[in-house]
C-alpha positions as CSV (number, residue, x, y, z in Angstrom):
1,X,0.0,0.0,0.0
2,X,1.2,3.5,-1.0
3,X,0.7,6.7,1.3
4,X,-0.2,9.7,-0.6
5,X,0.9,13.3,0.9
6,X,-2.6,14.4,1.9
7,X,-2.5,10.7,3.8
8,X,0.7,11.7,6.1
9,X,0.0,15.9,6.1
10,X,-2.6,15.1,9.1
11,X,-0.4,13.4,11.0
12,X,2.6,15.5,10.8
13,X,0.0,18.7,11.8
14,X,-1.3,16.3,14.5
15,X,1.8,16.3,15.5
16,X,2.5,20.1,15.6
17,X,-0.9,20.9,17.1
18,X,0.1,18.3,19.9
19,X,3.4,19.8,20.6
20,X,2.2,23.4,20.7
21,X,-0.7,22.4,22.9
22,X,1.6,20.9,24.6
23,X,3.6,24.0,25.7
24,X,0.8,26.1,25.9
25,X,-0.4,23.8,29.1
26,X,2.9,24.1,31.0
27,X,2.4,26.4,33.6
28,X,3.3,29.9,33.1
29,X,5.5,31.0,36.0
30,X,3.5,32.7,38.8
31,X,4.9,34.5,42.2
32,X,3.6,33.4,45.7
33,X,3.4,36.4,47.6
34,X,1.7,37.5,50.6
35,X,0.8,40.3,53.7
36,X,0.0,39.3,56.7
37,X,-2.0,41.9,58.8
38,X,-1.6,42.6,62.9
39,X,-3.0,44.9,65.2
40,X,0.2,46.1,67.4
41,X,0.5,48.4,70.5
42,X,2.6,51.2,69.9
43,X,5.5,51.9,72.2
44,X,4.3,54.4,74.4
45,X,1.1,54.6,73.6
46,X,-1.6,56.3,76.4
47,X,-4.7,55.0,77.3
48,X,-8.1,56.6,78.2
49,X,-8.6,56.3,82.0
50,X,-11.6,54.6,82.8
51,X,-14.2,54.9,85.9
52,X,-16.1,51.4,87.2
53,X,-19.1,52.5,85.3
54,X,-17.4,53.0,81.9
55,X,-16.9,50.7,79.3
56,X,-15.1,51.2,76.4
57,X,-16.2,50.1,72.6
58,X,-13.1,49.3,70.7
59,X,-13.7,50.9,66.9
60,X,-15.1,47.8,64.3
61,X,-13.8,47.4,61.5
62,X,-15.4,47.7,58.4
63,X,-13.9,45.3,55.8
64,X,-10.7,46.2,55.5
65,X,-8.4,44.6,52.8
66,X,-4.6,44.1,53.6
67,X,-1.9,45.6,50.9
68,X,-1.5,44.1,47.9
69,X,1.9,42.9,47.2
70,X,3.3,45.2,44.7
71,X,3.2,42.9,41.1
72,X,6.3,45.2,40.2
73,X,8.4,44.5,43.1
74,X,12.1,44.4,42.1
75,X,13.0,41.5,43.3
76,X,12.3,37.5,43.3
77,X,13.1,37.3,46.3
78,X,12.3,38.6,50.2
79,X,12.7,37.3,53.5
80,X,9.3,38.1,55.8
81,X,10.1,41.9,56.5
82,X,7.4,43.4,58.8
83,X,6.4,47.1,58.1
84,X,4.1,48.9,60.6
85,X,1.9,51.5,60.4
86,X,0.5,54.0,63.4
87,X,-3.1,56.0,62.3
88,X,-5.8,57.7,64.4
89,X,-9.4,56.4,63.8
90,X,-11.4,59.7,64.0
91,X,-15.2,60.4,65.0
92,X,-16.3,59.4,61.3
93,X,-14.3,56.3,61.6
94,X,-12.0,57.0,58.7
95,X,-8.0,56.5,59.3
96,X,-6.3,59.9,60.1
97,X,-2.4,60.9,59.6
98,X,-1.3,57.4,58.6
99,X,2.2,56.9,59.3
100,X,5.1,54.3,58.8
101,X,5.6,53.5,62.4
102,X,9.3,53.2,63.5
103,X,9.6,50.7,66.2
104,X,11.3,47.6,67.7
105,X,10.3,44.6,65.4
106,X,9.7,46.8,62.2
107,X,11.9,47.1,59.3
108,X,12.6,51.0,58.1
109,X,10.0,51.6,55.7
110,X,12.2,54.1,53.7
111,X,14.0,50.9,53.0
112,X,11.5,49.4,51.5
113,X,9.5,52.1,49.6
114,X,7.2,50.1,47.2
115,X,5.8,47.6,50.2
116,X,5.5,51.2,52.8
117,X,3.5,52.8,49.7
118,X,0.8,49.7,49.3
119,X,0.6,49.3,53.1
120,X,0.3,52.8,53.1
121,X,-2.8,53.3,50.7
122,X,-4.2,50.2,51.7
123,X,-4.5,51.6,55.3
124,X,-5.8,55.3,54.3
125,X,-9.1,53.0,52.6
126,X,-9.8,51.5,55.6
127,X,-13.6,52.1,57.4
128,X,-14.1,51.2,61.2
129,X,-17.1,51.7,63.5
130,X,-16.1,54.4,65.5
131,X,-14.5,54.0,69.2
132,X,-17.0,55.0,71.9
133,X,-16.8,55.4,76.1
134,X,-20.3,54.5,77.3
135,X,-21.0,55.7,80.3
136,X,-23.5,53.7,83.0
137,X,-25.1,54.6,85.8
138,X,-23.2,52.7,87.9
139,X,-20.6,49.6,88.0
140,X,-23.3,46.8,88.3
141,X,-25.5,48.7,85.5
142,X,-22.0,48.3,83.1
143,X,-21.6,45.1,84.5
144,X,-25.1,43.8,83.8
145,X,-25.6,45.7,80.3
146,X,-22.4,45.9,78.3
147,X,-21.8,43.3,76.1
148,X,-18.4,44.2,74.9
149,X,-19.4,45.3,71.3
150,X,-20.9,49.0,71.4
151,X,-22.4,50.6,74.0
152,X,-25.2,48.2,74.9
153,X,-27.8,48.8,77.7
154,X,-28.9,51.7,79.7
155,X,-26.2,53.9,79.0
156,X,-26.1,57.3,80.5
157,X,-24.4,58.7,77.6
158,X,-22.3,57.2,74.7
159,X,-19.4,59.4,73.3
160,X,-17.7,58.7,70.4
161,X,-13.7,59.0,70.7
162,X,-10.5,59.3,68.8
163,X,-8.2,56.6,69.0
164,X,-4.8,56.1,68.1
165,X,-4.3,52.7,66.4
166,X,-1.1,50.6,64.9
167,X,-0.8,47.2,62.2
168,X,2.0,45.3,61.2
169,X,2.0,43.9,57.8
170,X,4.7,40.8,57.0
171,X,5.2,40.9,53.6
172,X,7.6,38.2,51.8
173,X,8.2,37.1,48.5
174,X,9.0,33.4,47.8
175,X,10.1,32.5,44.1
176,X,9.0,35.7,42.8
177,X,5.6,35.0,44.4
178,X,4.9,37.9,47.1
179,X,3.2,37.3,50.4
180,X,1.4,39.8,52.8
181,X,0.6,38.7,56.4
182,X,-1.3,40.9,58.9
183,X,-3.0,40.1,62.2
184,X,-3.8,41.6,65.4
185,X,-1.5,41.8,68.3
């Protein structure tokens, strides 16, 4: 028996089509990043002094979404490097002179300009419930009434307050895939 062209054409395209399909399903390289996301307490930070019949309503946040790992970062490659950031939450609950936060366990942030920049933005999106004091008639009224998520009860009076608040954010890039880590402290 003879082949004709037209007979072995389709399997030589066959071929072809196989072997370009072929690298068109090998995965195309991808980073693992991430941010991780903590609430800190920042050195020397003052508290509101509280009677027996006060309670205090931390602020709520709204939704908040951690930075993004910058897709452009420079590098492949980052060790976790933590970046914090100090903020006031004011009366309308919005974030208020948002700051890279210099402490002990933070990296310089002017060291690391494109990660202080998203954390940065992020942060200045934020939303929270404001913080409130809620003041009781007295210690057993608090103690009966308060439920420890606004001011709940028979409150005398309910004031909403500014209040200083800090995040770290762990950011690390692995393979030229970024990571951002944040979580309360």
């Amino acid at each position: 028996m003879r082949r004709t062209a037209h007979a072995i054409a389709p399997r030589w395209m066959l071929a072809v089509t196989i072997a370009g399909l072929t690298a068109c399903a090998s995965p195309p390289a991808t980073r693992i990043d991430s941010v991780e996301r903590r609430l800190i307490m920042p050195e020397g930070s003052a508290r509101y002094p509280m009677a027996a019949h006060q309670a205090f309503a931390y602020p709520v946040p709204q939704d908040n979404v951690s930075p993004v790992f910058p897709a452009d970062y420079p590098a492949r490659e980052l060790a976790p490097t933590t970046l914090c950031v100090s903020f006031v939450v004011d009366a309308a609950g919005n974030p208020a002179q948002v700051n890279a936060l210099a402490q002990e366990g933070c990296a310089p942030a002017e060291q690391f300009v494109p990660l202080r920049d998203a954390m940065l933005a992020a942060v200045s999106q934020w939303r929270f419930e404001p913080a409130m004091f809620c003041d009781y008639p007295d210690a057993a009224t608090r103690d009966r009434d308060w439920n420890g998520v606004g001011c709940a009860g028979a409150t005398v009076q309910k004031r909403i307050v500014p209040v200083s608040l800090a995040y770290a954010f762990t950011f690390s890039l692995r393979n030229g895939k970024g990571e951002v880590a944040s979580a309360k402290r």
